[in-house]
C-alpha positions in Angstrom: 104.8 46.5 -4.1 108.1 45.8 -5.4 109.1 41.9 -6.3 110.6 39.9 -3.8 114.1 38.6 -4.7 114.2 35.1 -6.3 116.8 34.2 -3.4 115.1 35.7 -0.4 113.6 32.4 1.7 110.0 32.3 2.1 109.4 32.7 6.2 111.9 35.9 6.0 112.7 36.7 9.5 110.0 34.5 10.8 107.9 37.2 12.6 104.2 38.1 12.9 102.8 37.8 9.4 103.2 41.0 7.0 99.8 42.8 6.3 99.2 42.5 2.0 97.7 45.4 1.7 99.5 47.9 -0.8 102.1 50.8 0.1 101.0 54.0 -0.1 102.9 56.8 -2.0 104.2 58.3 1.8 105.5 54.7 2.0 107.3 55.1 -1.1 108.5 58.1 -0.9 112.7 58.2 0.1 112.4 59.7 3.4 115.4 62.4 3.9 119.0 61.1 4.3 118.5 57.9 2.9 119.3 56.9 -0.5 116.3 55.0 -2.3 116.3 54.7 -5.7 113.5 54.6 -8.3 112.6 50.4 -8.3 113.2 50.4 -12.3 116.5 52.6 -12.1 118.8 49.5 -10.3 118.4 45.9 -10.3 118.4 46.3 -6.6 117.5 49.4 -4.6 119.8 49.2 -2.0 123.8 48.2 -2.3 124.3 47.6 1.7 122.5 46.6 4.6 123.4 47.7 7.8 122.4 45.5 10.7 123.6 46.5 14.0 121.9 47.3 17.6 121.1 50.5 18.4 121.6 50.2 22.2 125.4 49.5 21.7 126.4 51.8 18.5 123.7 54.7 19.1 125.9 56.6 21.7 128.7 56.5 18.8 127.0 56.3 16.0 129.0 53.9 14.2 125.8 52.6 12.3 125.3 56.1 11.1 128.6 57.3 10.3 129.2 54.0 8.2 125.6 55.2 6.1 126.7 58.4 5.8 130.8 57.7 4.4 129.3 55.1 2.1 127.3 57.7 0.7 129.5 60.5 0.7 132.6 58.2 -1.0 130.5 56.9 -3.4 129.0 60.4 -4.6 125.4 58.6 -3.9 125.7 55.7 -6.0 126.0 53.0 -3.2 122.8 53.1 -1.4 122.6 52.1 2.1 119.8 50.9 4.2 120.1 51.9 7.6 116.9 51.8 9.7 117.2 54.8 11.8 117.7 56.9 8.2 115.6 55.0 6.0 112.3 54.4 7.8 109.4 56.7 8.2 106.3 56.9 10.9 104.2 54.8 10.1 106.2 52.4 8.3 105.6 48.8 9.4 109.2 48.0 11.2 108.8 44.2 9.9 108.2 45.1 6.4 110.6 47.9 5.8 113.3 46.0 7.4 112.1 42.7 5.6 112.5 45.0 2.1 115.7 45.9 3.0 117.3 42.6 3.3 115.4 41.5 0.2 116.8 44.2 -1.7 120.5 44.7 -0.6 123.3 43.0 -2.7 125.7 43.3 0.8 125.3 43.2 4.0 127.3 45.0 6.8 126.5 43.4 10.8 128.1 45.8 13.2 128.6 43.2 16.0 128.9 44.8 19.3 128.6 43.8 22.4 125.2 42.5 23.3 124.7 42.1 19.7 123.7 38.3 20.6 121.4 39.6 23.2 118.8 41.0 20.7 116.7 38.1 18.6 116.0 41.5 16.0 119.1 41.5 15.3 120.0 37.3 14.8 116.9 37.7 13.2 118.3 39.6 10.7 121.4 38.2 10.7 120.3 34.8 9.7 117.7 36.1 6.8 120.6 37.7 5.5 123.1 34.8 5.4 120.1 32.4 4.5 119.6 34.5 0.9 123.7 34.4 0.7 124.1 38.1 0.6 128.0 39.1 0.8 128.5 39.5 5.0 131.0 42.1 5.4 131.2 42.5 9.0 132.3 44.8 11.3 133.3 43.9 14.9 132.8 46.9 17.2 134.6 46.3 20.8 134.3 42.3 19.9 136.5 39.5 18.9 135.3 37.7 16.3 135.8 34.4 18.7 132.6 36.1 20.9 130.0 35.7 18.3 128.3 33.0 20.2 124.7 32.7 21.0 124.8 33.1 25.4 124.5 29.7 26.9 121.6 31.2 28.7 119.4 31.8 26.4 120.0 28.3 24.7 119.5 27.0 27.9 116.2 29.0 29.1 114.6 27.9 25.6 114.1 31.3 24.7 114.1 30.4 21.2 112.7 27.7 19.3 115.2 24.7 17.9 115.1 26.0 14.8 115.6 29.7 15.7 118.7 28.4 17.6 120.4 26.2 14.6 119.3 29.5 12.2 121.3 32.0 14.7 124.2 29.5 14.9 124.9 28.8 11.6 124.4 33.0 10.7 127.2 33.5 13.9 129.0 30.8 12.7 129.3 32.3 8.7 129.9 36.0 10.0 132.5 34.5 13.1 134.6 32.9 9.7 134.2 36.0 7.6 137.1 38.0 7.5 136.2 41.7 8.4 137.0 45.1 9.4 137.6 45.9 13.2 135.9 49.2 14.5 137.3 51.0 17.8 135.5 54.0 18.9 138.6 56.2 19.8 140.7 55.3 16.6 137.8 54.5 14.1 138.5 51.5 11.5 141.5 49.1 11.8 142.7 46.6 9.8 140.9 43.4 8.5 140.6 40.6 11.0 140.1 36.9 10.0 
């Protein structure tokens, strides 16, 4: 099992405790499309992460078009982690996505719009913001002023205190981050602040 990094808190995403026993080979193994490198080759074996939901971007496949220009422009040397190309049957959804954020140098949210409606992704969100990864985010059909958690489910106590100030503070970092806007009939625009 590869080393966790130094930064990474310890209660990543807060979720059902990860088994210890060790990966198999099949584990290990790059599964086709996405680009893992040898652990000793790079200090880190993945450049970007790419959080995003799959209910909003799946039907344009932003998420995956993203994964697949940053490999193609980089001639494979950037190495993206995308779920839906990185991640096997049978791998443990927790882990592998835990590994991913541990392992990533940059981080790329594709906030769309029920982004806030899924705890995987805030989740995700604020484990990456909590081990200070660079947030480059995209906003896909969104304002940047929308990144909000929904009164409702603050309200409902459908997370726990802490979960709430944790999924704040990671909307508040990405809401002041200056990104890239994403429309799905012109592509990428221009940076907004």
């Amino acid at each position: 099992m590869r080393a966790r990094c130094p930064s990474m808190p310890s209660v990543l995403l807060r979720w059902p405790p990860m088994s210890r026993r060790p990966m198999t080979s099949r584990i290990n193994a790059p599964p086709s499309g996405c680009a893992r490198a040898p652990p000793h080759q790079y200090s880190y074996p993945y450049d970007v992460f790419i959080n995003h939901r799959g209910a909003d971007t799946r039907h344009t496949a932003v998420a995956r078009l993203l994964h697949d220009r940053l490999l193609q422009l980089s001639g494979g040397r950037v190495r993206p982690f995308l779920d839906s190309a990185c991640m096997r049957p049978g791998d443990r959804l927790v882990r592998r996505i835990g590994e991913g954020i541990a392992q990533c140098k940059v981080a790329v949210p594709i906030f769309s719009r029920n982004y806030v409606a899924s705890e995987f992704c805030l989740r995700e969100l604020a484990a990456l913001v909590e081990a200070r990864k660079l947030i480059v985010p995209v906003f896909y059909g969104v304002k940047p002023s929308a990144l909000a958690l929904p009164p409702a489910a603050v309200e409902s106590n459908a997370y726990a205190p802490r979960d709430v100030e944790r999924f704040a503070a990671a909307l508040r970092e990405a809401r002041f981050t200056v990104g890239l806007a994403y429309d799905p009939d012109t592509g990428f625009a221009d940076s907004v602040s």
